[in-house]
KEKE-3310 file (N, C-alpha, C; in steps of 0.2 Angstrom, whole numbers, plus 5000, padded with zeros to 4 digits):
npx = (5004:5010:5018:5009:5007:5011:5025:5028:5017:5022:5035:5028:5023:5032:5040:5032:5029:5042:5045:5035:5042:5054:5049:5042:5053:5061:5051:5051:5064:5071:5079:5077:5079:5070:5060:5048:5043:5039:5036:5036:5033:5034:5028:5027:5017:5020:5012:5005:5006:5004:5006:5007:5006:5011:5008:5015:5014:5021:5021:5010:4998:4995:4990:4984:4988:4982:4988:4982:4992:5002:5006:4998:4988:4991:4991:4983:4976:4979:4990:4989:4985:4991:5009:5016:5032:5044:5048:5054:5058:5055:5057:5057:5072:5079:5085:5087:5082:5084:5093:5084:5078:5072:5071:5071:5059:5047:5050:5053:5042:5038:5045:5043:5029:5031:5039:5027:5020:5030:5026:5013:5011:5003:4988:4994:5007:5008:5004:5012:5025:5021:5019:5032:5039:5034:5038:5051:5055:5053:5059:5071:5086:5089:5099:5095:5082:5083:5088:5082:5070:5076:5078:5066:5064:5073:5069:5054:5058:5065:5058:5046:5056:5056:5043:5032:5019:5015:5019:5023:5020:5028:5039:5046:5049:5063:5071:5068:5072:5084:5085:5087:5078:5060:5048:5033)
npy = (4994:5006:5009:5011:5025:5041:5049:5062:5063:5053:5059:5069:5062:5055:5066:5075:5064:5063:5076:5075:5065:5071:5082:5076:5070:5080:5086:5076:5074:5085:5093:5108:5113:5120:5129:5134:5125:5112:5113:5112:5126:5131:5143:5155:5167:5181:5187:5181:5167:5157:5144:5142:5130:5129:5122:5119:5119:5115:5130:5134:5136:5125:5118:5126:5126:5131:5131:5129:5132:5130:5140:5150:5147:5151:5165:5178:5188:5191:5207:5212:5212:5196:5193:5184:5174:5167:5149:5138:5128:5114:5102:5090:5077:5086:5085:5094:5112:5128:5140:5153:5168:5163:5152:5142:5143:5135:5124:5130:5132:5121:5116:5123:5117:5105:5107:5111:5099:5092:5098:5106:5124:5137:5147:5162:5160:5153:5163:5174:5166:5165:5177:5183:5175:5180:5192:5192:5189:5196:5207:5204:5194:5177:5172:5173:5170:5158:5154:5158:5152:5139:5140:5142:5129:5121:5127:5122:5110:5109:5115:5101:5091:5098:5095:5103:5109:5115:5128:5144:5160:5169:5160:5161:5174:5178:5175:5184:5198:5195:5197:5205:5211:5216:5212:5206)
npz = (5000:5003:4992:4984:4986:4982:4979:4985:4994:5001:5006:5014:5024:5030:5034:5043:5053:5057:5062:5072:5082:5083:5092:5102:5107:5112:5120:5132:5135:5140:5134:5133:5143:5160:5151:5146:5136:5142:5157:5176:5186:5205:5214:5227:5238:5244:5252:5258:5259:5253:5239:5224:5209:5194:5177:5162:5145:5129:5129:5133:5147:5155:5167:5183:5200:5216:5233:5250:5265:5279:5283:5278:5284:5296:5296:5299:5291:5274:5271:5256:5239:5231:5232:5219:5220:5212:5216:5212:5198:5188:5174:5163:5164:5171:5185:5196:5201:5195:5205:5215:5220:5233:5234:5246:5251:5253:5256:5267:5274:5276:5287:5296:5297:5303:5315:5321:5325:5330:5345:5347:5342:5349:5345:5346:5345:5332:5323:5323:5324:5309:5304:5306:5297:5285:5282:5285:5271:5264:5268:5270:5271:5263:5271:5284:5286:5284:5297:5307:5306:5308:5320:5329:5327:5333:5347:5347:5348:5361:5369:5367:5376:5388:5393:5389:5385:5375:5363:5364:5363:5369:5370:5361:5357:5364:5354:5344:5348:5346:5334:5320:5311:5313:5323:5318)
capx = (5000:5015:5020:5003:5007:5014:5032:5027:5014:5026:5038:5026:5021:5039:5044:5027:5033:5050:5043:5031:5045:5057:5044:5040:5061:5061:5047:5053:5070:5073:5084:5075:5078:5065:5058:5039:5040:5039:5040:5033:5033:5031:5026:5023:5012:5025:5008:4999:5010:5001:5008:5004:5008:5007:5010:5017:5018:5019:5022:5004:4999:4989:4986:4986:4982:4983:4987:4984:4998:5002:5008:4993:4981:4991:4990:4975:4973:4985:4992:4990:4986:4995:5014:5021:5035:5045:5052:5056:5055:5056:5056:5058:5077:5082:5084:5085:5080:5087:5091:5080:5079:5066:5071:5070:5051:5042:5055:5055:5034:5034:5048:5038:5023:5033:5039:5020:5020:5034:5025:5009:5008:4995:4988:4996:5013:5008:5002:5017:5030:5018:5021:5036:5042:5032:5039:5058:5053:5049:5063:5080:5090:5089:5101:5093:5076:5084:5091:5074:5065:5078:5079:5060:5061:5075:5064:5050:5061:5069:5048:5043:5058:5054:5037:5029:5012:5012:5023:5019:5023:5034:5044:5048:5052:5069:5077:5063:5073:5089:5089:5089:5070:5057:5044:5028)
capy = (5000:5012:5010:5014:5033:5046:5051:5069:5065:5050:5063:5074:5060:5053:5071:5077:5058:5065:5080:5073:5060:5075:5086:5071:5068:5086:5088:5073:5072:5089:5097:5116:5115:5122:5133:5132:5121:5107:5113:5116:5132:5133:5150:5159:5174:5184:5191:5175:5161:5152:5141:5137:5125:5129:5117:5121:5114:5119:5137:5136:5137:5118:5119:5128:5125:5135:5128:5132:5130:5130:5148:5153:5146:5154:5172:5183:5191:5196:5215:5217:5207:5191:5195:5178:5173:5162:5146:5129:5126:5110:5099:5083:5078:5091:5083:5101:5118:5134:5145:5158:5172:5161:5146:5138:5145:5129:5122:5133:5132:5112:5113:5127:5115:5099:5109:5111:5093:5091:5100:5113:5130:5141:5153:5166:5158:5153:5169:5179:5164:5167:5186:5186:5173:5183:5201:5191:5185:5204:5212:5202:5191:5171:5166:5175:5166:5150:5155:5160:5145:5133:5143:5140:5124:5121:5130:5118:5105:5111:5116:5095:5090:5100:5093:5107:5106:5120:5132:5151:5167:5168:5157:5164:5180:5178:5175:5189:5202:5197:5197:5213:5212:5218:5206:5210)
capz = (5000:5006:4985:4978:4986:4977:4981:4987:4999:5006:5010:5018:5029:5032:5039:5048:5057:5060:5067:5078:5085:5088:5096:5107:5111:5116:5126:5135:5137:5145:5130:5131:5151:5162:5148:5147:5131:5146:5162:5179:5190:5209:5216:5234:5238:5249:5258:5264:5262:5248:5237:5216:5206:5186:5173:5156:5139:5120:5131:5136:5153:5154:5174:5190:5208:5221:5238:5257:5269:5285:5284:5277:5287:5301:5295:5300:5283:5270:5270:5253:5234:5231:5226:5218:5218:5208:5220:5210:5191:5186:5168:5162:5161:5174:5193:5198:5198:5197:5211:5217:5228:5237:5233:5251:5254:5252:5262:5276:5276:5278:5292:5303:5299:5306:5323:5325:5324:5335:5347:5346:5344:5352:5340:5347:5342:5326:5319:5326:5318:5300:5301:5305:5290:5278:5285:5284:5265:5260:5270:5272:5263:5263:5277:5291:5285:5288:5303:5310:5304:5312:5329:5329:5326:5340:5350:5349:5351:5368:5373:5369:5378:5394:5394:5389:5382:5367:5361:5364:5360:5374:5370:5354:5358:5364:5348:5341:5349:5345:5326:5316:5306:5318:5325:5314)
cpx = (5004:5017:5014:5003:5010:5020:5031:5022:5017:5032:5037:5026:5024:5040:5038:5027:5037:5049:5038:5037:5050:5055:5044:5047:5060:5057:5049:5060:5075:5079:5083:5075:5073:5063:5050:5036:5040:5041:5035:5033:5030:5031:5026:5020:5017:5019:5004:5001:5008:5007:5006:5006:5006:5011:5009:5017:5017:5021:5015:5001:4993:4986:4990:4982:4987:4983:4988:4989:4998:5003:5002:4985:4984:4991:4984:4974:4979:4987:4991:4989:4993:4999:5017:5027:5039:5049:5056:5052:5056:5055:5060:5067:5081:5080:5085:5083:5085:5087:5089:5079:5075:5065:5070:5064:5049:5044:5054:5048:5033:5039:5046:5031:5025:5036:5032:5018:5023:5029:5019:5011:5003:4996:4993:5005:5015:5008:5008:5025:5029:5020:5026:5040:5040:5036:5049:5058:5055:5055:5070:5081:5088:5090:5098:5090:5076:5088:5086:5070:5070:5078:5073:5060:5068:5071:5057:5050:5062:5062:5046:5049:5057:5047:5033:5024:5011:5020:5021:5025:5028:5040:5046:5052:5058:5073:5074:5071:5081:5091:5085:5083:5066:5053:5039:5022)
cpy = (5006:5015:5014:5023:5036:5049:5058:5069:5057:5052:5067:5069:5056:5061:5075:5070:5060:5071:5079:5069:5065:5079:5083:5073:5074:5086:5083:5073:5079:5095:5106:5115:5120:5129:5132:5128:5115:5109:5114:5117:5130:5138:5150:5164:5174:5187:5186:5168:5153:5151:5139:5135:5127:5127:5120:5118:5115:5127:5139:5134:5129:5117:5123:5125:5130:5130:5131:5129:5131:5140:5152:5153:5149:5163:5176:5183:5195:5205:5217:5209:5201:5193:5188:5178:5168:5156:5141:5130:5118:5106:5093:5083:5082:5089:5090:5106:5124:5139:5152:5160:5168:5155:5140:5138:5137:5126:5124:5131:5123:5113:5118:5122:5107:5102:5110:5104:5091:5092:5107:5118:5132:5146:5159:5167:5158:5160:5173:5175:5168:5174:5187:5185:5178:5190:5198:5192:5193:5208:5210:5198:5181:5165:5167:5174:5160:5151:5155:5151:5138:5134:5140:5133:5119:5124:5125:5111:5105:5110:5107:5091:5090:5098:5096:5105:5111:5125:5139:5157:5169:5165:5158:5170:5184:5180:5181:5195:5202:5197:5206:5214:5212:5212:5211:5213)
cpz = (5000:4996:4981:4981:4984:4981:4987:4994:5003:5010:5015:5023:5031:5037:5042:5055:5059:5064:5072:5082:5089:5093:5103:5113:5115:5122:5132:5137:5140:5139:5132:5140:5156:5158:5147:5142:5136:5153:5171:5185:5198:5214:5223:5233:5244:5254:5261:5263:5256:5244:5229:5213:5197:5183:5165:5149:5133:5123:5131:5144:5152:5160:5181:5195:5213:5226:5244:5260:5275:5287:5283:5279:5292:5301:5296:5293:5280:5269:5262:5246:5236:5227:5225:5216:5218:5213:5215:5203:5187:5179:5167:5162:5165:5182:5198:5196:5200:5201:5211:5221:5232:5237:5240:5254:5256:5257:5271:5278:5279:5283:5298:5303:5304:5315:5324:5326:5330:5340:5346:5347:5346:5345:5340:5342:5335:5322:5319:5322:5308:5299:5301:5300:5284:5280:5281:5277:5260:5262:5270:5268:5268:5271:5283:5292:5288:5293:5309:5309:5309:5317:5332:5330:5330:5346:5350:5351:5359:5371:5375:5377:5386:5395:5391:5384:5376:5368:5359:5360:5361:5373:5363:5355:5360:5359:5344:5340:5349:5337:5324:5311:5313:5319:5320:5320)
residu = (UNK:UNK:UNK:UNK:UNK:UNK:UNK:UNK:UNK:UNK:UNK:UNK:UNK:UNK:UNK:UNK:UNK:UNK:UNK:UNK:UNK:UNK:UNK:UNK:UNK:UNK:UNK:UNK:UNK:UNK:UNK:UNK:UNK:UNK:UNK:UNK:UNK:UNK:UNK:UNK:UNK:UNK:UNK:UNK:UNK:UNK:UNK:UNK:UNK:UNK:UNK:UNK:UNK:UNK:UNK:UNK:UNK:UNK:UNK:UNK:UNK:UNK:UNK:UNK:UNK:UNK:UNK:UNK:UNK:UNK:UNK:UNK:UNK:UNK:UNK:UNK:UNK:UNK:UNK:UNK:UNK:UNK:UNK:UNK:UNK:UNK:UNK:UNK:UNK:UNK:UNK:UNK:UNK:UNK:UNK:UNK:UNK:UNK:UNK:UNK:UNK:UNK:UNK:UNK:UNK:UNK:UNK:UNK:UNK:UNK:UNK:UNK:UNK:UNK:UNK:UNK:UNK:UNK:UNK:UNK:UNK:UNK:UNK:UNK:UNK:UNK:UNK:UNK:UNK:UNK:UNK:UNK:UNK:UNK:UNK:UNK:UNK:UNK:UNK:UNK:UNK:UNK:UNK:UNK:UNK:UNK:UNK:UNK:UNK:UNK:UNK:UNK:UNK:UNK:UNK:UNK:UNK:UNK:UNK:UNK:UNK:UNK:UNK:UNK:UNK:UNK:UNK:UNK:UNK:UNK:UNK:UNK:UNK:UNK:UNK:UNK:UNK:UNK:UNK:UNK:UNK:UNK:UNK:UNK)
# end
């Protein structure tokens, strides 16, 4: 059957085949690296802690999701629209992502959610951790985020150890008042 077709439209439909095959390779095997012909993005909101997930392909946006977080459930109310910003890109082909100013958010939010595991916070606690990371986020640089974030999360260590039943306000504000970004 292949013979009974005519030279010209066995060409087109040899190299419309070869361009689908390499398309494919591409978008599979990571060559155009976290570029949006295959890739996907995830965000923070520097005002409430949220979390989104958008999914790329062709350079068309194919799906988002928003997600709440522990950060975000502990914050009263956001100061101000949603500012995203870029955390983790990732694409086929590519076991990493490129670093960004913000690159440990995600990070930081699941290891404040696991000290409240360790051990409860009281609202109080919480809300005052959540503003303070967001207030760090917006106003300092990286390392004194994760310095904050691990303080905290020796800090509710130390608390379960001693027996203690929750982890307060109080017991935060030691280290508040020694770093150099304000308490919110």
């Amino acid at each position: 059957m292949a013979d009974s077709l005519p030279r010209t439209r066995r060409q087109r439909l040899a190299w419309g085949v070869g361009v689908a095959v390499v398309t494919l390779l591409c978008l599979v095997s990571g060559v155009f690296r976290w570029s949006e012909l295959n890739c996907r993005h995830e965000e923070v909101d520097l005002n409430s802690g949220r979390v989104r997930h958008t999914r790329f392909l062709l350079y068309c946006q194919v799906g988002e999701r928003i997600e709440e977080t522990w950060l975000s459930r502990a914050v009263a109310a956001p100061p101000g629209p949603a500012d995203w910003r870029r955390v983790n890109t990732f694409s086929p082909g590519a076991g990493h992502s490129p670093h960004y100013q913000y690159h440990s958010a995600i990070h930081q939010i699941d290891t404040l959610a696991l000290a409240d595991e360790i051990l409860p916070f009281t609202p109080d606690a919480r809300r005052q951790v959540a503003e303070r990371l967001l207030s760090s986020w917006r106003t300092s640089d990286d390392d004194e985020t994760d310095d904050y974030v691990d303080e905290v999360g020796r800090i509710a260590s130390a608390r379960r150890e001693a027996s203690a039943a929750a982890v307060t306000a109080a017991d935060l504000s030691p280290f508040s008042r020694r770093r150099s970004v304000p308490d919110p």
